[in-house]
C-alpha positions in Angstrom: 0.0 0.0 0.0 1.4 3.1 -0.9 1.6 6.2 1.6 2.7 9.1 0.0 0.2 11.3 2.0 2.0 10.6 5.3 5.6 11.1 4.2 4.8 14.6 2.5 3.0 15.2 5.2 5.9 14.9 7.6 8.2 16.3 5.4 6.4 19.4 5.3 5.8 19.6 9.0 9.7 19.1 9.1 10.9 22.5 6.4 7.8 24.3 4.2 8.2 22.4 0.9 9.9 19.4 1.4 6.8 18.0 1.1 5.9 19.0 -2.5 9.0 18.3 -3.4 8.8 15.0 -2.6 5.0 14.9 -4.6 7.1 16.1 -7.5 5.6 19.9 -7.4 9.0 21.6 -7.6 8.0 25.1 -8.7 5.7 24.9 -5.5 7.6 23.8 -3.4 10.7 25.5 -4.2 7.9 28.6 -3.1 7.2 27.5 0.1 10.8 26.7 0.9 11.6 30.6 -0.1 9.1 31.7 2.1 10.3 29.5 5.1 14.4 30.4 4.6 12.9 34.0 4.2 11.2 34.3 7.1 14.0 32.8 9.3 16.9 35.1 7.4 14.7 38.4 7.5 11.8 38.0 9.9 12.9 35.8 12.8 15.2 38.4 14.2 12.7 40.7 14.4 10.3 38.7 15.7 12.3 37.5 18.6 13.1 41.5 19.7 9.7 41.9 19.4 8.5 38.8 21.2 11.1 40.1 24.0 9.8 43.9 23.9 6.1 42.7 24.4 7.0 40.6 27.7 9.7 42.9 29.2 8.4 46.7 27.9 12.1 47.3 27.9 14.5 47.1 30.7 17.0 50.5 29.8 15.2 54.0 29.9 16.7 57.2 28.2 19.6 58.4 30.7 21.9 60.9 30.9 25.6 60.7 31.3 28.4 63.1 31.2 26.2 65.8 29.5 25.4 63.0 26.8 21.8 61.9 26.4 21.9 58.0 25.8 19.0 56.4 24.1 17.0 53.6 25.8 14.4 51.5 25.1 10.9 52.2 24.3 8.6 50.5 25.8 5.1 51.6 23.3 7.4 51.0 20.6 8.4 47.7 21.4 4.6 46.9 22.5 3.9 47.3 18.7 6.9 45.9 17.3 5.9 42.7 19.5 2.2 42.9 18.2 3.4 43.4 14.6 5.6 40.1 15.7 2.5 38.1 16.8 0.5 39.0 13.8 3.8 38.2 11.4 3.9 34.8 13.2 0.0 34.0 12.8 0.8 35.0 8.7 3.4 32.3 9.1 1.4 30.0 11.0 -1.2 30.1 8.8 1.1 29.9 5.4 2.9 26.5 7.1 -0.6 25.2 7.7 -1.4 25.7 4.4 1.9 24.4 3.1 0.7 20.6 4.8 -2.3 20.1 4.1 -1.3 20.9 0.5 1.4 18.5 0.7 -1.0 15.4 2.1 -3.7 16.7 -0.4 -1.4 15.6 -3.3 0.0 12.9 -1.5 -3.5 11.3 -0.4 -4.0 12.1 -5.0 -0.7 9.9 -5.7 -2.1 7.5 -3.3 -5.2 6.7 -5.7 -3.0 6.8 -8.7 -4.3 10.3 -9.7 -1.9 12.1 -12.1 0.2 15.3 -10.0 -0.1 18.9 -11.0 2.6 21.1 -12.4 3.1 24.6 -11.6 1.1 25.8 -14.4 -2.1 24.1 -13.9 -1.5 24.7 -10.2 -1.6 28.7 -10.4 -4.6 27.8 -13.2 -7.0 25.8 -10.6 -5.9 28.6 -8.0 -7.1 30.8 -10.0 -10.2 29.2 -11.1 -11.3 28.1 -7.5 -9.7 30.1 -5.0 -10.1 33.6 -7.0 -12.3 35.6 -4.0 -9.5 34.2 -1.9 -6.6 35.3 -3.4 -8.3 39.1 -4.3 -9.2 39.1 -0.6 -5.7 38.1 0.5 -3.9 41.7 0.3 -7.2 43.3 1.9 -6.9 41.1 4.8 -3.4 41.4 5.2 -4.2 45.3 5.3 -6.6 44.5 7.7 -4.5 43.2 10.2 -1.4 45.7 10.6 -4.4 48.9 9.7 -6.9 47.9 11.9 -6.4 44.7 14.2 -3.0 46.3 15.6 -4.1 49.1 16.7 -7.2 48.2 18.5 -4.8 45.3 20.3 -2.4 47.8 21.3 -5.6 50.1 22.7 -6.1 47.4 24.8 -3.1 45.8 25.8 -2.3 49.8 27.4 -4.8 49.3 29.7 -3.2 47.1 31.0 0.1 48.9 31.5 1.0 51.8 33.8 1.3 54.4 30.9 0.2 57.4 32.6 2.2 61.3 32.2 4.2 62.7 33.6 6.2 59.9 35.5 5.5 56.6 33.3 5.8 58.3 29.7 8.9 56.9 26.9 11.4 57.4 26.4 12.4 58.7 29.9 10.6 56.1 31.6 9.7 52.2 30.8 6.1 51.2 31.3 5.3 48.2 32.7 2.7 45.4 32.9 0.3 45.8 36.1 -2.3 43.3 34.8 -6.6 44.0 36.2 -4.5 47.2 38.5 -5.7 49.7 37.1 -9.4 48.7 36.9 -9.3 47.8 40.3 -8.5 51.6 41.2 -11.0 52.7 38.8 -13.7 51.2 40.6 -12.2 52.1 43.9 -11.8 55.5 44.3 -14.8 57.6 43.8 -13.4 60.3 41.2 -12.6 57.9 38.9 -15.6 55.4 39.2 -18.0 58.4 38.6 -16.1 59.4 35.3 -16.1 55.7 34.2 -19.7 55.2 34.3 -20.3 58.6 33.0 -18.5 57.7 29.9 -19.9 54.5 29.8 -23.2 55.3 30.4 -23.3 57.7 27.5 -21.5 55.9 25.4 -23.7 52.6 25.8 -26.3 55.1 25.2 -25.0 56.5 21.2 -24.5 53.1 20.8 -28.2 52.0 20.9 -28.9 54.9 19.6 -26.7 55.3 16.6 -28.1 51.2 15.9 -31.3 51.5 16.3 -31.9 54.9 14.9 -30.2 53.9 11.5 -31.8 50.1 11.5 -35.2 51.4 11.7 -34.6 54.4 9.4 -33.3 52.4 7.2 -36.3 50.2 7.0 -38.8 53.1 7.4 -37.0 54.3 3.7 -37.4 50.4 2.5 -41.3 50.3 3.4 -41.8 54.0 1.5 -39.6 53.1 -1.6 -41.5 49.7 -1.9 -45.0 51.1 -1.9 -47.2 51.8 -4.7 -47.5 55.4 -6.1 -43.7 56.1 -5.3 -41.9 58.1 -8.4 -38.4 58.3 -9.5 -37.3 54.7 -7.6 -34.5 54.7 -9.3 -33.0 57.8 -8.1 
């Protein structure tokens, strides 16, 4: 019995493309291997400073010495360098994932006796049956570093001591002080009045802002649909 799906499949698990390689798909595999030996030449570095940054926020402030100003670390910098290096890891994740399940695809086809795929008619069934994936692909990868970063880092901070004037970068690190922060907010009065204030009213546009344009938009709906209505169209 032939088992080509298992040993592409462990090949890929072992290096991205070893396992194509072995199913004979060398364009496509030589692809997946570029993006692997990329990634550890070009992105690896940066994701390990930036795995480091998120945990630590830094351990060196700005300082001073002999009249000099010496540059430290940052620690809202390297919160988002070590976001960017969780997102850049999910990418990968998600690319090596894709790079197996590829591999045992072809490998449960050669099992059956079903002729491989080249290159060419590879890129042709991609583009025929994964089209709205791969015009989506770019937008999504937009999505995460536009809009998923920075409502992550909004609120990791919360979680932080970032507060002026004595815990603001460079000058000073920030540092991780977990549910703190929302445990004085509901303790001292000042704070706990504000909070619900805020919360309160914005709860409130919420609703407000939903329901307003859900039934508005319906209300237009019911008047457009019924009989005697000119110029629809417009």
């Amino acid at each position: 019995m032939k088992c080509y799906s298992e040993k592409a499949s462990i090949l890929s698990i072992l290096f991205m493309g070893l396992g194509q390689l072995y199913n004979r798909q060398f364009g496509k595999g030589i692809l997946f291997a570029a993006v692997e030996i990329l990634f550890i030449v070009y992105m690896l570095p940066f994701v390990s400073r930036g795995l480091w940054g998120l945990v630590t926020l830094g351990e060196i402030p700005q300082r001073m010495e002999a009249g000099k100003i010496l540059p430290g670390d940052h620690s809202i910098f390297l919160m988002i360098y070590g976001i960017m290096s969780v997102l850049l890891l999910l990418v990968f994740a998600a690319i090596y994932v894709m790079n197996y399940f590829d591999a045992r695809r072809v490998g449960e086809q050669r099992d059956k006796g079903k002729p491989v795929k080249n290159i060419i008619n590879s890129i042709a069934t991609l583009y025929e049956k994964g089209f709205p994936y791969l015009v989506l692909t770019p937008a999504g990868i937009f999505l995460l570093f536009l809009t998923v970063l920075p409502l992550i880092f909004g609120m990791l901070i919360a979680f932080t001591n970032y507060s002026g004037p004595h815990n603001v970068p460079p000058r000073a690190l920030v540092d991780w002080v977990g549910f703190k922060i929302f445990m004085e907010l509901f303790r001292l009065p000042l704070l706990r009045e504000t909070f619900f204030g805020v919360a309160a009213w914005t709860i409130t546009w919420a609703l407000a802002a939903t329901f307003t344009t859900f039934f508005a938009g319906l209300i237009m709906a019911v008047l457009i649909n019924r009989h005697g209505i000119k110029l629809k169209r417009f």
